[in-house]
Each structure stands twice: as C-alpha cells, then as structure tokens.
C-alpha positions as CSV (number, residue, x, y, z in Angstrom):
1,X,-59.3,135.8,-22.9
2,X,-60.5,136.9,-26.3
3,X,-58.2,139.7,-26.2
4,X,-55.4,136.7,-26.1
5,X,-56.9,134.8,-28.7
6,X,-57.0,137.3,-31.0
7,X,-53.5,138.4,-30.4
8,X,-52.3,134.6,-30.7
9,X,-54.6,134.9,-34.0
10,X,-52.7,138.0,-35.6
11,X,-48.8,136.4,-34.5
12,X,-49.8,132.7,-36.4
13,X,-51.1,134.7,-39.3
14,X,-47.9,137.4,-39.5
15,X,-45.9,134.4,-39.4
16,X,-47.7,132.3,-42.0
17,X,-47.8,134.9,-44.3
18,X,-44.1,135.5,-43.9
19,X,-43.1,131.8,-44.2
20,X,-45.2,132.0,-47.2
21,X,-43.0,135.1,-48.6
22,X,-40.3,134.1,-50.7
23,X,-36.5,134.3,-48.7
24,X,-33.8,136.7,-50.0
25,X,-31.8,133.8,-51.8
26,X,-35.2,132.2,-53.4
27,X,-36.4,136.0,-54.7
28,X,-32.6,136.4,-56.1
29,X,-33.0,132.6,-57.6
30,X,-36.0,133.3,-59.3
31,X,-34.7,136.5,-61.2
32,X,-31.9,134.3,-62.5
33,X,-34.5,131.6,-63.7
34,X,-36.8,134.1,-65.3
35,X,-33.9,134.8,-67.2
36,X,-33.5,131.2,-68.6
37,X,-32.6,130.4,-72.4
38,X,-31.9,134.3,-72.9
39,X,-29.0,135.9,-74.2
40,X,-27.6,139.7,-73.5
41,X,-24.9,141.9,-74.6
42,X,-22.8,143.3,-71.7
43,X,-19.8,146.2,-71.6
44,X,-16.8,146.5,-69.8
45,X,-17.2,148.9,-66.7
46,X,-13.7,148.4,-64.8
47,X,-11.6,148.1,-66.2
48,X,-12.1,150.3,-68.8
49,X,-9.2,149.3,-70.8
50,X,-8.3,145.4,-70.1
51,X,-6.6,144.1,-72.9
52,X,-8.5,140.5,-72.7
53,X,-11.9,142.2,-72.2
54,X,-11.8,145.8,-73.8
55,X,-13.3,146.2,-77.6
56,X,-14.3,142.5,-77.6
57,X,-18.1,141.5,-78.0
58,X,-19.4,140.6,-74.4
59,X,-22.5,138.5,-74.0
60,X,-24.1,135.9,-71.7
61,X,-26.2,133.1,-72.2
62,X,-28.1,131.5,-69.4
63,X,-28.4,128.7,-71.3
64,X,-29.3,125.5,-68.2
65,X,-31.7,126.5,-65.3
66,X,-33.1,123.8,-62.6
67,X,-33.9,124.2,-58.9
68,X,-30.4,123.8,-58.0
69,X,-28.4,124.7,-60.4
70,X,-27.9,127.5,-63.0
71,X,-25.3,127.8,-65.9
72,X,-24.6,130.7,-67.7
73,X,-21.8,130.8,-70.4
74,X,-19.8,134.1,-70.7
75,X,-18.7,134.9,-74.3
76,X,-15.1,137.4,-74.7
77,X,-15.4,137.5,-78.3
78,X,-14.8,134.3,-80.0
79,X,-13.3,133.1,-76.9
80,X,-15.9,130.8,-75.1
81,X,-14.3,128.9,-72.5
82,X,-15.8,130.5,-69.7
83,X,-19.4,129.4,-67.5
84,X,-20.7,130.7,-64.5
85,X,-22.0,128.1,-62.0
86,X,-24.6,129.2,-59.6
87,X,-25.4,126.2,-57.2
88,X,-28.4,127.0,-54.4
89,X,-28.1,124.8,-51.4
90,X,-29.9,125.8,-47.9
91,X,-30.1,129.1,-48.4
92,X,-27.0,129.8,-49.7
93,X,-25.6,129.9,-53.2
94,X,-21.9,128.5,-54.6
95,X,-20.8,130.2,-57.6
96,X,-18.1,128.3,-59.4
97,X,-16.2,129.5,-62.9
98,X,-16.1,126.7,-65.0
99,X,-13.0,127.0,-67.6
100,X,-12.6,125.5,-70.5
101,X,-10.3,124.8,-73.8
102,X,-11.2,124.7,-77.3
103,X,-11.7,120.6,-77.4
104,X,-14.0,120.8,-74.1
105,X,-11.3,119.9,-71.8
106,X,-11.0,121.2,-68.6
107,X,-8.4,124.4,-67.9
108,X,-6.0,123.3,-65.5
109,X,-7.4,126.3,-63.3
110,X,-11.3,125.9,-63.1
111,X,-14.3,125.6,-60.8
112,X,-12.8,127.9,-58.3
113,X,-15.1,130.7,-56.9
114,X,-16.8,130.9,-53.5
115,X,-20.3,130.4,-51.2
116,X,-22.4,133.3,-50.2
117,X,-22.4,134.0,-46.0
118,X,-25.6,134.9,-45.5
119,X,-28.9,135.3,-47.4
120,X,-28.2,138.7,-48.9
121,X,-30.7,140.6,-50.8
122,X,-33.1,140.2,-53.6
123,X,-31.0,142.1,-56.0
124,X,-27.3,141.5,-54.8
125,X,-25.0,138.2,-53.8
126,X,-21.4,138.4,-52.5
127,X,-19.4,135.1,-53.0
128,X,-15.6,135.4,-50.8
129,X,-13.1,133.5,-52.1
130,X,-13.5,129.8,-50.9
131,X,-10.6,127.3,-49.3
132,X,-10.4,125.4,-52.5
133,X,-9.8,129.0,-54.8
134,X,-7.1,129.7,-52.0
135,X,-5.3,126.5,-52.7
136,X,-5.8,126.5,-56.3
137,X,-4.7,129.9,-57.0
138,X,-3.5,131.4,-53.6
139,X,-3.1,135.2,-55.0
140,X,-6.9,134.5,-55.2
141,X,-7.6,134.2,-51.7
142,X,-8.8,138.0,-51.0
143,X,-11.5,137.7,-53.9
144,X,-14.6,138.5,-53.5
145,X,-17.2,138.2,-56.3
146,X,-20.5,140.3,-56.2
147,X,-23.7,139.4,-58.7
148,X,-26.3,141.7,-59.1
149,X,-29.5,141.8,-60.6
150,X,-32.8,144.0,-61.7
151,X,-35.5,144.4,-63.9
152,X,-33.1,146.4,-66.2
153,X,-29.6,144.7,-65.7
154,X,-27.2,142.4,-64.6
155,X,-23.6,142.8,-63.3
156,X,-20.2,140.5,-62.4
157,X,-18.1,142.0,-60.1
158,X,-14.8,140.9,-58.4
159,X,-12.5,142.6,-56.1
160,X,-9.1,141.3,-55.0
161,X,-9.1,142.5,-51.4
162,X,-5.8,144.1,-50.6
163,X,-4.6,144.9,-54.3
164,X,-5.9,147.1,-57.2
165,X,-7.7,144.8,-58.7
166,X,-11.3,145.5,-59.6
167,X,-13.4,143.7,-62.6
168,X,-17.1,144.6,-63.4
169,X,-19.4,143.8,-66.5
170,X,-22.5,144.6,-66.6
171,X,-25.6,143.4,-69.3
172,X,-28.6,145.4,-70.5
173,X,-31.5,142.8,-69.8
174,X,-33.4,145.1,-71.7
175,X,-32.5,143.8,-74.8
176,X,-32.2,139.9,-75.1
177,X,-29.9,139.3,-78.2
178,X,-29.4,136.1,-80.2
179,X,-28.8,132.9,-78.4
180,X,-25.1,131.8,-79.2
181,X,-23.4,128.5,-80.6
182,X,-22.3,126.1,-77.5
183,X,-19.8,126.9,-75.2
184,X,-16.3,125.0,-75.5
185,X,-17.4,121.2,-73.5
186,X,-20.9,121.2,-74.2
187,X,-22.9,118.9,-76.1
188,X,-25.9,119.8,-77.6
C-alpha cells in the first residue's frame, strides 16, 4: 500500500512541476517580451540581392508588448510602413503584417499573415498562409512564414510553397541600436 502511495506521490508531483513549466508558445512569448522597447539592426540573408531590401538600413523596433499582443515595426530604409503583429491566443499565436502609407492609412493589402498549428518550439514558430491571406492576395496562399529567436538573434522568414520564392532577415540582438521615430499610423 505504501509502495502505491508513493508512486501516486511521485506522478502528482511530475505533473505539477510540469504544469508549472512554462509551454512551448509561453517560453517563445516571453523571449519576444524580454525584448520590449529595443531596437536592432538586421541584414538581408535571401535574397541577397532584392532590389526593395538589398543596401537599405534594416532595423526592428519592438516598440508595444502586452500579454496578448506584440508589435514590432520593420524599418526598409526610410520606408516605415511595415509592423509585425504577433497575437497569442490558447496556445497558438497569429502573426499579421500591418501595412501602412505615409499619412497612416491603411495599404489596401494589409493584416494578412497566418496562425501557428501547433505549439512549436521555444526558439521557432511557423505561421501558414491563412484563409483571409488566400483571398486577399491568392498567389499568397502557399506562404508560410517562420520566426525565430535566441539569446543572440532573431530571424523572418517566408517561403512561397511551390515557387522560388524565399525571404529571410535576420537581427543581431546582440547589439540593441537606437530606438527609431514612429512608424507611418502611429501616434505617439
């Protein structure tokens, strides 16, 4: 009977201490957040010669963090119409690109992007194409954006399924650099 007891004993406290353990989505959540009101410079990987990306300044600003959400504004040179929108909802997380013109207004092509399938990893989140990117921009509907994240760096990634397109940037968060002026829409 003891023998039972203390078996029951050690399967309540594994599973306590695992319930206790942060999940895949809240570790990856947290190395976002920790990253809040930062700014870092970031290089073209793929690629290597795109004529809106290539020789241009690259940096990103995670600029609003709150349980839910997190935005993080992505600077091509003086262009600055473009913010990431990380959303986390049960376990899974939405991210949405938010476009933007010069006087704030929306592009007529924005907030597309797609939900993560499962919890993935601590470092790594894949977001496929979602039915609203299909029907907004239907050559879109084989993308699939990956996220990464360290101690050392940060990447965007996409990859239209089916064709040769492939885009990666990665940032040295090694290195925070000056916060930027607003992105185009906000208000300070």
């Amino acid at each position: 009977m003891r023998s039972i007891a203390l078996c029951i004993f050690l399967i309540c406290s594994v599973a306590i201490t695992i319930a206790q353990e942060k999940s895949e989505v809240d570790q990856f959540w947290a190395s976002l957040q920790s990253l809040c009101n930062t700014s870092y410079k970031g290089q073209l990987v793929l690629p290597e010669n795109d004529p809106q990306f290539a020789g241009k300044e690259l940096i990103m600003h995670i600029r609003s963090c709150s349980d839910r959400e997190i935005k993080i504004p992505f600077f091509v040179g003086e262009d600055r119409s473009r913010t990431w929108v990380f959303t986390k909802e049960n376990d899974r997380i939405t991210l949405k690109h938010d476009h933007r013109h010069e006087d704030g207004s929306e592009d007529k092509i924005t907030m597309y992007g797609g939900t993560t399938t499962n919890i993935g990893q601590p470092t790594l989140q894949v977001f496929p194409a979602d039915s609203q990117t299909q029907t907004m921009i239907p050559a879109a509907s084989g993308n699939v954006w990956w996220v990464t994240i360290d101690k050392n760096t940060f990447t965007y990634n996409l990859r239209r399924l089916g064709t040769e397109r492939i885009f990666t940037v990665s940032f040295d968060l090694s290195t925070p650099v000056e916060n930027p002026e607003a992105p185009w829409g906000w208000k300070e």
